[in-house]
C-alpha positions as CSV (number, residue, x, y, z in Angstrom):
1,X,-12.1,3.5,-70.7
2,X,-15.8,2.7,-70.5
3,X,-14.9,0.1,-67.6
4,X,-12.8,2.7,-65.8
5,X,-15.5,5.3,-66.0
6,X,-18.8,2.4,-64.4
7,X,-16.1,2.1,-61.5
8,X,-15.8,5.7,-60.6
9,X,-19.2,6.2,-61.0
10,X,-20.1,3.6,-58.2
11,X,-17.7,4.6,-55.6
12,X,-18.8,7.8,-56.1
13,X,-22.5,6.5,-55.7
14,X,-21.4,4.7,-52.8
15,X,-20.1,8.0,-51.0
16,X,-22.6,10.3,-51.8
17,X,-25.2,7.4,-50.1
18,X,-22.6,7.2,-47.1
19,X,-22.9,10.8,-46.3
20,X,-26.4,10.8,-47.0
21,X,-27.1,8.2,-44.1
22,X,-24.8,9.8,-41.5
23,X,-26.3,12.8,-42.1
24,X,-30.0,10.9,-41.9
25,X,-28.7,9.4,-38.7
26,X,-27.4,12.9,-37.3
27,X,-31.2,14.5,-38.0
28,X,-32.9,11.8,-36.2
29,X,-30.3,11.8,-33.2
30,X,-29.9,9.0,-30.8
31,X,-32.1,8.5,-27.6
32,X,-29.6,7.1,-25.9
33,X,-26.9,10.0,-26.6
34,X,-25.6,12.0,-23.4
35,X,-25.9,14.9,-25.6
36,X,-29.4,14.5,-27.2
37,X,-29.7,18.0,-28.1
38,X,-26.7,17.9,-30.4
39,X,-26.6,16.6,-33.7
40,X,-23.5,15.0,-34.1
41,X,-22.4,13.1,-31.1
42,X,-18.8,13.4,-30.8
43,X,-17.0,9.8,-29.5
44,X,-15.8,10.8,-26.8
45,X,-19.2,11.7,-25.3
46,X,-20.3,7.9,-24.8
47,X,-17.2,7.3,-22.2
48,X,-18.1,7.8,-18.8
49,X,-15.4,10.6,-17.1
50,X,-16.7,9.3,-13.3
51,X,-18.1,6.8,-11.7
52,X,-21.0,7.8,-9.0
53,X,-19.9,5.9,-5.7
54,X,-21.6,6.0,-2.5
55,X,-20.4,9.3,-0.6
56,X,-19.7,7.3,2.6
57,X,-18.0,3.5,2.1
58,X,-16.3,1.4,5.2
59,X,-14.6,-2.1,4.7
60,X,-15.1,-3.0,8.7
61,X,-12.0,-5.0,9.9
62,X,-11.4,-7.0,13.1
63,X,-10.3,-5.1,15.7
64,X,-8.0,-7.5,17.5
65,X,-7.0,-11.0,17.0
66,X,-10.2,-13.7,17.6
67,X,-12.9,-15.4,16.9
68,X,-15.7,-14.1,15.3
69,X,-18.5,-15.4,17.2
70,X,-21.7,-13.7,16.1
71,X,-22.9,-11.6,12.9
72,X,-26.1,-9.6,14.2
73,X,-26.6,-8.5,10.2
74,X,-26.8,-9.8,6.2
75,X,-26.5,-8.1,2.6
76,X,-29.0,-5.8,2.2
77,X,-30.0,-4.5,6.4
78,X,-29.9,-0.9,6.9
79,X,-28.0,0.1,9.5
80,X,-28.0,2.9,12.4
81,X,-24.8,4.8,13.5
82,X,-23.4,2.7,16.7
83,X,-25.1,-0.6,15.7
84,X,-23.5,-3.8,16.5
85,X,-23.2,-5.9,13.0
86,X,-20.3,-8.5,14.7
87,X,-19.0,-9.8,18.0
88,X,-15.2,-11.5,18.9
89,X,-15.0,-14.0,21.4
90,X,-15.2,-12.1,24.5
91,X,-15.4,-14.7,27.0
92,X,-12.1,-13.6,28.7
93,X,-12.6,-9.5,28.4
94,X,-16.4,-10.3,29.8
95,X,-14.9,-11.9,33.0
96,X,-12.6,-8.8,34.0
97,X,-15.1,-6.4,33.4
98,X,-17.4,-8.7,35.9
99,X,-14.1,-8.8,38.4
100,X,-13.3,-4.9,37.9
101,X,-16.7,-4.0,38.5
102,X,-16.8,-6.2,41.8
103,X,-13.4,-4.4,42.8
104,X,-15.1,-0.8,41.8
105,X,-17.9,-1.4,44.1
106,X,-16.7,-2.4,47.1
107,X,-17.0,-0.1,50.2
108,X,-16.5,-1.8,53.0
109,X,-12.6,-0.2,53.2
110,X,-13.6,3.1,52.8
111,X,-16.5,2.3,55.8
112,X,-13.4,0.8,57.8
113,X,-11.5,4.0,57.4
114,X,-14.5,6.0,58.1
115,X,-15.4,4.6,61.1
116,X,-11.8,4.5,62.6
117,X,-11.7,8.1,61.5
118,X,-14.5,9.1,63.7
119,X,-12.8,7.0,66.8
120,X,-9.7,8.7,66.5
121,X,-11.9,12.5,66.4
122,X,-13.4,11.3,69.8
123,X,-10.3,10.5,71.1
124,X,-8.8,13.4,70.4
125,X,-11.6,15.5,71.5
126,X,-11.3,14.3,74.9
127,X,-7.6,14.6,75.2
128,X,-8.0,17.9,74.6
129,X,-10.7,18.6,76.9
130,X,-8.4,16.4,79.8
131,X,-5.4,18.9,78.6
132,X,-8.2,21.9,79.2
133,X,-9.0,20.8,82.5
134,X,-5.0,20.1,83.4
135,X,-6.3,16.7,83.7
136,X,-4.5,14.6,81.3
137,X,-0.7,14.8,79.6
138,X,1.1,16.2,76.9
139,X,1.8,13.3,75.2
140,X,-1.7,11.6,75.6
141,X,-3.0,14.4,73.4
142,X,0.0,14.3,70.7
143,X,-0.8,10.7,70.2
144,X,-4.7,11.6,70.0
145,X,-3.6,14.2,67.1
146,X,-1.3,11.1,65.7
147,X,-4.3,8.4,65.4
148,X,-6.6,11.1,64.2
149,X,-3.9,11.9,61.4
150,X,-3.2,8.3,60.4
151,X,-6.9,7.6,60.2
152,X,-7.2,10.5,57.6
153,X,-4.8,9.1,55.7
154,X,-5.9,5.9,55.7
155,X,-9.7,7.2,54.3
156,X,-8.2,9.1,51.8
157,X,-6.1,5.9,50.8
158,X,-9.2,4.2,50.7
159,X,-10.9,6.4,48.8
160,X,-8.2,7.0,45.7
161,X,-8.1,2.9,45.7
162,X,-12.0,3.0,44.5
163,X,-11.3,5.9,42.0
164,X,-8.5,3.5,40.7
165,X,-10.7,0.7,40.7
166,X,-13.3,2.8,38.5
167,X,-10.7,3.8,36.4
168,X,-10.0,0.2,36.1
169,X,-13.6,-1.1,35.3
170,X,-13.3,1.8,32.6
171,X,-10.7,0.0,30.9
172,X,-12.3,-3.3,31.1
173,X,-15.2,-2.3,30.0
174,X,-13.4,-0.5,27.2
175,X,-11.3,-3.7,26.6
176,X,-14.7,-5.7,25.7
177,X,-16.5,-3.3,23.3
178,X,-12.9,-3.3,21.5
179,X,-14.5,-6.9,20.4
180,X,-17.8,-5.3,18.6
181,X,-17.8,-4.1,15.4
182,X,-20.1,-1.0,15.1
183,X,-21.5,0.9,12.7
184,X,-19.5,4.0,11.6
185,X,-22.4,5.7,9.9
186,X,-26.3,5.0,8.9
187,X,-26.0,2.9,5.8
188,X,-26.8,-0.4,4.7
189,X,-24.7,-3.7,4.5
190,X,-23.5,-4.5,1.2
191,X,-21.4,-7.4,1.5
192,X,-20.1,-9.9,4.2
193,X,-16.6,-11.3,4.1
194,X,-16.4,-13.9,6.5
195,X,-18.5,-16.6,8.7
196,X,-19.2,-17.0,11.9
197,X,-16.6,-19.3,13.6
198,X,-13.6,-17.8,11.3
199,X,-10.0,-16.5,13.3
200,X,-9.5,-13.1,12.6
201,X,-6.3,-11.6,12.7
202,X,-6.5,-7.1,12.8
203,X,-6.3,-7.0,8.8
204,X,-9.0,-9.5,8.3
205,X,-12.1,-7.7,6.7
206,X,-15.5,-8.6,8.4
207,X,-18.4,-6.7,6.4
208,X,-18.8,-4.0,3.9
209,X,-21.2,-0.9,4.7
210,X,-22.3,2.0,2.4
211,X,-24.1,5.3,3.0
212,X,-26.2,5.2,-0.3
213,X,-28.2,8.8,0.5
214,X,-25.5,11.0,-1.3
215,X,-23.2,9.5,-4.2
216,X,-20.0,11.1,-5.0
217,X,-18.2,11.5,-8.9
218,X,-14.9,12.8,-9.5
219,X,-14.6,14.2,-12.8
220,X,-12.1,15.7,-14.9
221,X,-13.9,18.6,-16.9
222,X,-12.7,20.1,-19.5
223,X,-10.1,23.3,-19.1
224,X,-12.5,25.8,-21.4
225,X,-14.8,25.3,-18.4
226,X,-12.0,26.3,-15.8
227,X,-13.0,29.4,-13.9
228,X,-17.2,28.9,-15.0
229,X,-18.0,26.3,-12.6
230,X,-19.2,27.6,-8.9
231,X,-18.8,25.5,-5.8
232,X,-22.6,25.5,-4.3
233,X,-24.2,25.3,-7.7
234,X,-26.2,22.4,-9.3
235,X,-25.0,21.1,-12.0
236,X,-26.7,18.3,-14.6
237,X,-24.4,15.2,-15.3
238,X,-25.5,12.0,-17.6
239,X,-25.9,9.2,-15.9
240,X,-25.1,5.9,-18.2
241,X,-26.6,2.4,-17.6
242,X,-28.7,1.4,-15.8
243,X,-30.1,5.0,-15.3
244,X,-29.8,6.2,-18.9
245,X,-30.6,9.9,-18.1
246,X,-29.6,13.2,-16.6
247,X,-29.1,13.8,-12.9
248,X,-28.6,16.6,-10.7
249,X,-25.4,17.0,-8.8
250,X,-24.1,19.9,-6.9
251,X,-20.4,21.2,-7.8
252,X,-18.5,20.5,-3.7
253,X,-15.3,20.9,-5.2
254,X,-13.3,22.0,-7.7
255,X,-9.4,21.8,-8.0
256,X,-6.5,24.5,-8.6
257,X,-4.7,21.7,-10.5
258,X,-5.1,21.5,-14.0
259,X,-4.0,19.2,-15.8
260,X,-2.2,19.8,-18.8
261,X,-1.6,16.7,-20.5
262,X,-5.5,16.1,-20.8
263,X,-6.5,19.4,-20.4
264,X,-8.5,18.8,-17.7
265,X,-9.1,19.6,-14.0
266,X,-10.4,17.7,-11.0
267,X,-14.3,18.6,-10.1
268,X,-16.4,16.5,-7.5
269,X,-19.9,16.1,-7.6
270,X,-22.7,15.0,-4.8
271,X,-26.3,13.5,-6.2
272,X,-28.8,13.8,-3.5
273,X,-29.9,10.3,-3.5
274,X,-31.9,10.1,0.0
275,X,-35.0,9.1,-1.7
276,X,-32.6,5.7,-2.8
277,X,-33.9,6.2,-6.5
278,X,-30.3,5.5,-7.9
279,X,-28.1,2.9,-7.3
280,X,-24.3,3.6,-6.9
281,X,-21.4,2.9,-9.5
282,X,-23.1,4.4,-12.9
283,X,-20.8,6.0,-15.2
284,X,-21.1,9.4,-15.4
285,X,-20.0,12.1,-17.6
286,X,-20.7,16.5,-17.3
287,X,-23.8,17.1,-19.2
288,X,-24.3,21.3,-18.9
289,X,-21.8,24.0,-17.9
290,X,-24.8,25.8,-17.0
291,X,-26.1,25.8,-13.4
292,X,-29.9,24.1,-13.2
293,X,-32.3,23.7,-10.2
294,X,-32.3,20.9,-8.1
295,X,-35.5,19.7,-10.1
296,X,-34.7,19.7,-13.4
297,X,-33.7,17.2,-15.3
298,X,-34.3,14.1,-12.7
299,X,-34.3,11.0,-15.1
């Protein structure tokens, strides 16, 4: 009985010093919580519910079938709207558009026409003033009329061949810039995909590109805050590692899905990030379900 009782006395020494240093641990909190104003961190609050991804992302492909013959950029470049990052062989494409533009800019039909135009007017004129005068026949002056008609048409005809010849170097020239690969968006180059000297086919990814000035996170919030949140608003999330702190984000979106499995619904997020103090692809999880301003809070 005496060995029974020294047992029970130590386990129970053994819990009442367990509780003791959870509840040491709760009063000192952790400085790394997501909740550091709460005194008992509940597990789930160290999982992420979102990542924060760049708001604009583009895997750039080739276009068409080639080679890729130059790569104007590398990891890291930021990049204008319209910029050129890579160039297809376009020997062949660079030829017609030299060949349409020759056929686009020649004139010396529509001068031919013009000129025989104004012959056939002078003709005519003076078959009319021999028909005036009871000088000159009937059918002199219908064939005057006749050559001045056909030399109409033929000026006109000369003219619609240039507009079709235009409309031709338009092609062309659409033809070769289908063999750059531009910029979609101002961004910077995260990652390249191929070399210089590589056959493309259309499916082939070139270079990666990402708009790092606004990140996005989808989250699934909890369903007590359904109804609370308001579009426009900021909102403070916790940002995990690297950043370790909170963050402002302003509520874009919120769904009329819930989901009742989870008890969740769908809620995006934008963090203004133009001043490029965060990187993209943090975990982050809602912090506050009560609106803050925009600079409050910045880790």
């Amino acid at each position: 009985m005496k060995r029974v009782f020294v047992l029970t006395g130590l386990a129970a020494s053994l819990i009442v010093t367990e509780r003791w240093c959870v509840a040491g641990s709760a009063d000192v909190g952790n400085p790394h919580s997501p909740f550091p104003d709460d005194s008992v961190m509940q597990a789930s609050d160290s999982i992420p519910q979102g990542i924060a991804r760049p708001y604009q992302r583009a895997t750039m492909s080739a276009p068409l079938p080639g080679m890729l013959v130059e790569v104007t950029v590398k990891p890291g470049d930021q990049v204008k709207s319209g910029e050129i990052l890579a160039v297809l062989d376009n020997r062949v494409a660079s030829a017609a558009v030299d060949a349409a533009r020759a056929a686009a800019n020649r004139t010396g039909e529509i001068e031919h026409a013009k000129h025989a135009l104004s012959l056939a007017r002078s003709f005519l004129a003076r078959q009319a003033a021999l028909q005036e005068a009871r000088a000159g026949a009937e059918f002199e002056l219908e064939q005057a009329r006749t050559r001045r008609d056909q030399a109409e048409a033929e000026l006109a005809s000369a003219l619609e061949s240039q507009v079709q010849a235009r409309r031709n170097l338009e092609l062309e020239e659409a033809r070769l810039e289908a063999h750059n690969i531009r910029a979609p968006f101002h961004g910077q180059v995260i990652r390249l995909q191929t070399t210089v000297g590589t056959m493309l086919e259309p499916s082939d990814d070139v270079l990666t590109i990402a708009s790092l000035d606004f990140l996005e996170a989808e989250l699934h919030v909890s369903l007590e805050l359904f109804g609370e949140l308001v579009v426009g608003r900021s909102y403070r999330l916790w940002a995990f590692t690297p950043v370790n702190g909170p963050v402002q984000a302003e509520l874009t979106h919120t769904s009329p899905l819930i989901d009742s499995a989870s008890d969740t619904f769908r809620c995006l997020f934008t963090v203004d990030n133009r001043d490029r103090h965060l990187p993209a692809g943090f975990g982050v999880r809602f912090h506050s379900p009560r609106p803050h301003s925009s600079t409050e809070g910045q880790p």
